[in-house]
C-alpha positions, 0 to 999 in steps of 0.5 A: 534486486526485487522491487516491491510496490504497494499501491494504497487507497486512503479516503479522501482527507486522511493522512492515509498511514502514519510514518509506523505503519510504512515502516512496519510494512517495508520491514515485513515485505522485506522479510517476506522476500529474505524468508521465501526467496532468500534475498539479502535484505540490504537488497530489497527495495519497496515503495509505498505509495498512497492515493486518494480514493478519488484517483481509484476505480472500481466497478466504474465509480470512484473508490470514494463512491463504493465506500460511501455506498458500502456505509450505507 
């Protein structure tokens, strides 16, 4: 049984993605593993899981700080 995790930065405030677009995603990961690996689709798991860019580092700042200088 594969399980997918998709880790996700959204800003600060946002809704991060809309109930749609998670759908659209599992859908096609799911179809990803039925596709190339020939899994049963009832058997794929995926998670998604949003995080505040605060809760996310990179170049040891926070992905709210590389966003912010990157719109600069």
């Amino acid at each position: 049984m594969p399980f997918v995790n998709i880790k996700m930065a959204k800003a600060v405030g946002s809704p991060g993605a809309t109930a749609d677009q998670k759908a659209q995603i599992i859908k096609g990961v799911t179809q990803v593993l039925v596709d190339v690996m020939g899994k049963p689709p009832q058997s794929v798991l995926v998670a998604i899981e949003e995080m505040d860019s605060d809760s996310w580092g990179k170049g040891g700042e926070t992905l709210t700080v590389n966003w912010a200088k990157s719109k600069v």
